[in-house]
N, C-alpha and C positions, 0 to 999 in steps of 0.2 A: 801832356797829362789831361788837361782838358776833352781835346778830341777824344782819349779814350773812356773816358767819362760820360760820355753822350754816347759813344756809343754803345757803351751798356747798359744806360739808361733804355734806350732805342732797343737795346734786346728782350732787357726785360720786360718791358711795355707789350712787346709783339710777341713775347711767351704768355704772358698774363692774359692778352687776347685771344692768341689759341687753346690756351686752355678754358678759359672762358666759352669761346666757340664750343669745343668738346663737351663741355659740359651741358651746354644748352642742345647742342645738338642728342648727346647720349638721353638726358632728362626729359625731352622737349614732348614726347607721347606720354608722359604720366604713367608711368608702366610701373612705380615705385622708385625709383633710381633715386627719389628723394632722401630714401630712409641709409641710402651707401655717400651721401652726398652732406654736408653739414646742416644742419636744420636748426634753425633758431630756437630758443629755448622755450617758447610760450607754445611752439607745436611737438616739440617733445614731452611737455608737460601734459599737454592733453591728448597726446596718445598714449603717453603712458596710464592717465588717468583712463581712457576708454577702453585702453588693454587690461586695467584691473576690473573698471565695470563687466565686462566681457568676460575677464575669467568669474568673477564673482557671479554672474547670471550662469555664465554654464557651467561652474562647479555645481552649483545652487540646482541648475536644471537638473544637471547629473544625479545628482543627489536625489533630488526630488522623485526623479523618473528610476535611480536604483532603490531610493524607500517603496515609490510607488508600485515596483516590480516587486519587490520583498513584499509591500503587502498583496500584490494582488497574488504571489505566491504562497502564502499562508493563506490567503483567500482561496485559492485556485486548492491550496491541499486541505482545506476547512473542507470545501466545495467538494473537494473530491473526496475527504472522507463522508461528508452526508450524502453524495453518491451514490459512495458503497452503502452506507447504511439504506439507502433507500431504495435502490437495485439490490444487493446482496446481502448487504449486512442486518434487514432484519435475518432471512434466514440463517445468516451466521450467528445472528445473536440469539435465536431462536435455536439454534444448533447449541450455541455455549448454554443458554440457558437450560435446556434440555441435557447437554453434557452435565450440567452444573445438575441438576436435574436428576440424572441418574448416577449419578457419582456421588453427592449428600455427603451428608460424613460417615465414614467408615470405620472409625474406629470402634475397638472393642467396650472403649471404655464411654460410649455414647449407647451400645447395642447392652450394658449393664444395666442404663435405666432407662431402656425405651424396650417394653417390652414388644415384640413382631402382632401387630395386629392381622386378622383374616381377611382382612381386603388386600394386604400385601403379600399374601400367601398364596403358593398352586403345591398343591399338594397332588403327588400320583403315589400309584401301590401297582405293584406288580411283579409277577414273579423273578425270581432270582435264577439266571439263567445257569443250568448245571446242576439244578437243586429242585428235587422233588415238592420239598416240605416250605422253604424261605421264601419271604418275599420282602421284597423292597420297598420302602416308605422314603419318597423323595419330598420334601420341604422346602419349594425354590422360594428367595425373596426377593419379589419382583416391585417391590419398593426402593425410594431412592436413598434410604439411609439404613444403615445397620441396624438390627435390632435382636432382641435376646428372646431365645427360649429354655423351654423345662428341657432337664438334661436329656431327657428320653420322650417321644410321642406320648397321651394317655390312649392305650388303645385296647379293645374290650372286643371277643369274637363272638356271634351269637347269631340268631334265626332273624332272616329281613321280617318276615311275616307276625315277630311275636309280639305279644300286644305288654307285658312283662320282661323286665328285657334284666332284672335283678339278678335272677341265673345267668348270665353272660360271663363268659370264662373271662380271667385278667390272668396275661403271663407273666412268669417270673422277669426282674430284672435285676442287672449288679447292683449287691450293695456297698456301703461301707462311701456312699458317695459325697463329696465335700469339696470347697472351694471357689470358685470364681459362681459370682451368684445366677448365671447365668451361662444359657450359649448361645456366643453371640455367630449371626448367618449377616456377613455382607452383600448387600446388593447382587444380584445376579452370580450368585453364588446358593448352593442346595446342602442343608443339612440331612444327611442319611444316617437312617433306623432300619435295623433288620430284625425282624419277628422269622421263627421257626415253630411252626405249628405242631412237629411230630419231631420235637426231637430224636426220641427213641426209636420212630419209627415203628411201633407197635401198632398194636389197634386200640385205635381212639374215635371218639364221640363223630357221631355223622349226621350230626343236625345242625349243624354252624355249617352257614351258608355266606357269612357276613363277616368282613373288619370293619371295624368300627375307626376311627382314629381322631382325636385331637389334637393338635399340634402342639400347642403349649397348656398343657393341665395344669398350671399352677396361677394363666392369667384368664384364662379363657370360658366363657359361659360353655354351657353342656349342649346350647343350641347351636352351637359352632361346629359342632362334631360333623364330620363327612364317613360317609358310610359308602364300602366298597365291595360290591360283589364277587364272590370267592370262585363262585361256580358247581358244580357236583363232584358227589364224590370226595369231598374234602374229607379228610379224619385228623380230630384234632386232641391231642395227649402230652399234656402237661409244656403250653408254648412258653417259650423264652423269647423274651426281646430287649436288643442290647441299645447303648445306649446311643445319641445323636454320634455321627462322627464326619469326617470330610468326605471318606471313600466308603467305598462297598467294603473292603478289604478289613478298613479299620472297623466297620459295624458288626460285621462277622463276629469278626474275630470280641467284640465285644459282647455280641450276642452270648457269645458262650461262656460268657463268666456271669448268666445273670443264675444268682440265684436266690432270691430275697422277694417275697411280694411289696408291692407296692402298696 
């Protein structure tokens, strides 16, 4: 019993040895083999404590360097939108302003009480193609917001040269008229009036040489008035002129219901 006592002892001493050996030899370059190997408690303490510093710095960095990405992103799209405004976006703002600009408000019910001033106005006159006698009175409003005129042009035909201008004929217009206190012309949009000179076609007066026209006679000074030369040959007998409308089609057609002086 003894003897085999010793010799187990003797065994295990000489395993304990070579494991030992293995161990120093596997560990012996410092490669980390420590951290698979038992480590005393005061150096696991302070690796753990250094692998918290560690993440806590590069969390922290992470963080820091994704806030600082963030802002330098908001920076970078600040930066980029004062960019564009400073390459491009004045002229876009300059564009929107100007859209803003010629677009104004449009409503009917702003073109109620904002009467159409003559600086906002282009007015042409010309004949009505198909038609001996008619002509066209075009009222574009090249202003940037709506505004309202008299239902019809005030328009008077008479001699460029006379010094008296009281004789000047005025054509009939529709009566019986009421309703919205105003017509209102949106922006880049044209209110048409058709005057017919001869309706009948007979033989009429041939010393009107001249239309006369103002575009809204119920807001408009008399020094507003645009005068339009007719040309020769005109003869003029009892004219009709109808009242503002969208089309050629619809002032025609109005024209011929005037019958009411004005």
């Amino acid at each position: 019993m003894q003897t085999l006592r010793k010799r187990s002892a003797v065994l295990g001493g000489a395993a304990t040895a070579v494991l030992a050996l293995a161990l120093t030899a596997c560990g012996g370059d410092g490669s980390g083999t420590k951290a698979a190997g038992p480590a005393d408690d005061s150096a696991s303490a302070k690796a753990t404590v250094a692998a918290k510093d560690t993440s806590k710095d590069t969390s922290g960095d992470a963080a820091q360097d994704q806030g600082g990405t963030a802002g330098d992103g908001a920076k970078t799209g600040g930066g980029s939108t004062d960019a564009v405004t400073s390459s491009t976006g004045k002229s876009n703002g300059g564009a929107a302003k100007t859209g803003g600009a010629a677009a104004g408000d449009t409503s009917d019910g702003y073109a109620y009480k904002h009467p159409c001033k003559s600086g906002d106005l282009s007015v042409r006159v010309y004949a009505r193609e198909g038609s001996a006698t008619q002509h066209v009175i075009e009222v574009n409003n090249t202003g940037r917001n709506s505004c309202g005129l008299s239902y019809f042009p005030r328009v008077s035909l008479g001699a460029a040269k006379a010094t008296d201008h009281s004789g000047d004929i005025i054509p009939l217009v529709p009566g019986g008229l009421g309703g919205a206190p105003a017509y209102p012309v949106k922006p880049k949009t044209a209110a048409i009036a058709v005057i017919d000179l001869n309706p009948g076609g007979g033989n009429g007066v041939t010393w009107v040489d001249e239309l006369n026209v103002l575009a809204d006679g119920d807001h408009m000074a008399n020094a507003e008035q645009l005068n339009f030369p007719l040309g020769p040959d005109v003869k003029v007998g009892t004219p009709k002129l109808g009242l503002y409308e969208r089309t050629v089609a619809d002032a025609v057609a109005s024209m011929k219901q005037a019958n009411t002086k004005p």
